[in-house]
C-alpha positions as CSV (number, residue, x, y, z in Angstrom):
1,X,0.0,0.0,0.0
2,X,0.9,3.6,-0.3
3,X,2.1,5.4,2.6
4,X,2.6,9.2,3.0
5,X,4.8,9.3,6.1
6,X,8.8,9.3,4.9
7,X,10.0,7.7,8.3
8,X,7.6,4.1,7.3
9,X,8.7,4.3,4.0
10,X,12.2,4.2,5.3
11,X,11.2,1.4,7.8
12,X,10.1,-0.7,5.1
13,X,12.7,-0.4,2.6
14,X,14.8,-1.1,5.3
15,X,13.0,-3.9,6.3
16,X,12.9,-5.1,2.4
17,X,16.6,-4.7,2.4
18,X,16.9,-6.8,5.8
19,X,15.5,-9.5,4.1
20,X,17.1,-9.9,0.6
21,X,20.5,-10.1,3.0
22,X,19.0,-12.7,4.8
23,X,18.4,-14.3,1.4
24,X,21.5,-13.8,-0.2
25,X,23.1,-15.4,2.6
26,X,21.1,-18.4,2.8
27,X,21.8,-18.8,-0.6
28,X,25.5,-18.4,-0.3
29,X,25.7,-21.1,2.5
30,X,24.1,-23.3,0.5
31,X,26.4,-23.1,-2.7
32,X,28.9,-23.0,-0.3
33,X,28.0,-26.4,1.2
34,X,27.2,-27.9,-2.8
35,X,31.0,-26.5,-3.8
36,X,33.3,-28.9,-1.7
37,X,32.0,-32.5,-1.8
38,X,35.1,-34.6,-1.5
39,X,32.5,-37.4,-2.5
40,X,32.7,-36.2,-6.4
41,X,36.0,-36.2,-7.1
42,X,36.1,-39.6,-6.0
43,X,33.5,-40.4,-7.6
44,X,34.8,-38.9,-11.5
45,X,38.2,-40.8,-10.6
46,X,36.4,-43.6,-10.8
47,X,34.4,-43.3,-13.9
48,X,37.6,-42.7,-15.1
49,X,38.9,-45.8,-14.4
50,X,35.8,-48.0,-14.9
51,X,35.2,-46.2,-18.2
52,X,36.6,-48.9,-20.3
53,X,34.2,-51.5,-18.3
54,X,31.5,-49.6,-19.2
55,X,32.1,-49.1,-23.0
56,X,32.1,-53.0,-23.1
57,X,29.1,-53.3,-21.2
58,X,27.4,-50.8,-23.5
59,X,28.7,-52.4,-26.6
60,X,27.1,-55.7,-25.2
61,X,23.6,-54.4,-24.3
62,X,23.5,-53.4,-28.2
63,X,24.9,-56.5,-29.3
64,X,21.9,-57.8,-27.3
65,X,19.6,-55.2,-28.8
66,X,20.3,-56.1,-32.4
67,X,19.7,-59.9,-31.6
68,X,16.3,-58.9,-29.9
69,X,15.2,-57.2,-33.0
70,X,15.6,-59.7,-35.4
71,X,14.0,-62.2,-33.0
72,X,11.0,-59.9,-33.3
73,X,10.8,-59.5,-37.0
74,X,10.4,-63.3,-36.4
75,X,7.4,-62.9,-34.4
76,X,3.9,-63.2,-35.9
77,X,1.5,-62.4,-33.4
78,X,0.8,-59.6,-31.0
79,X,-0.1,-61.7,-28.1
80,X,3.5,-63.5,-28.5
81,X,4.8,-59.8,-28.2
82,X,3.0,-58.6,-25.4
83,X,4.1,-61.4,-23.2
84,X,8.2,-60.6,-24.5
85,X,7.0,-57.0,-23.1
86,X,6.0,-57.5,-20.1
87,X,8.8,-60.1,-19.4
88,X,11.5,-57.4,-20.5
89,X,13.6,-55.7,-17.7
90,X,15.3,-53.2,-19.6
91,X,13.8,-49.7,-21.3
92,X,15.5,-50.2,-24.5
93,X,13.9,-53.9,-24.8
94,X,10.6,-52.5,-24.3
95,X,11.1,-49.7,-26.6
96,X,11.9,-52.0,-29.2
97,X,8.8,-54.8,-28.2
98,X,6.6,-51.7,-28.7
99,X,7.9,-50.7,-31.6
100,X,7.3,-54.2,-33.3
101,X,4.0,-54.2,-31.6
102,X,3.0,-50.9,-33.0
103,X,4.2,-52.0,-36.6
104,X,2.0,-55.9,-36.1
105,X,-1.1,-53.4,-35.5
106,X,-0.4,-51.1,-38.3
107,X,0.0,-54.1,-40.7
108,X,-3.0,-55.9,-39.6
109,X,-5.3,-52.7,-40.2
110,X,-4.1,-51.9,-43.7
């Protein structure tokens, strides 16, 4: 509200100003706290040295992929599909089952 009396406007603002240091500084303790986490560099020292591990487990979960897919071209029937789906662990299995799902349907209506 508006206020015609110099001495509560000066209250307020200082008030106002009171309170955006109060803010600034809880803001500063916590970047302060998020800045110097031993815990990470740890934890990038060891990607670093399990990085190889991974690439060959990434390179097998495709080789696996590739083998899924051409076992679903195989597959004939939606009902055959759904239970692969709902048997599947991974997100990129699924993705795929769904995929071959969607292309069954889209066969069987044209």
């Amino acid at each position: 509200e508006a206020t015609l009396d110099l001495a509560e406007r000066r209250r307020i603002r200082s008030a106002i100003r009171e309170l955006q240091r109060q803010e600034l500084e809880r803001d500063e303790e916590t970047l302060a706290s998020k800045r110097f986490r031993p815990e990470r560099s740890s934890h990038r020292q060891d990607d670093k040295e399990n990085w190889p591990q991974s690439q060959h487990l990434e390179e097998e979960q495709q080789a696996a992929l590739a083998a899924l897919s051409e076992q679903l071209e195989a597959i004939t029937t939606v009902e055959e599909l759904t239970k692969l789906l709902r048997a599947a662990g991974e997100y990129e299995e699924r993705k795929l089952i769904r995929a071959a799902i969607r292309k069954l349907r889209s066969e069987e209506i044209e």
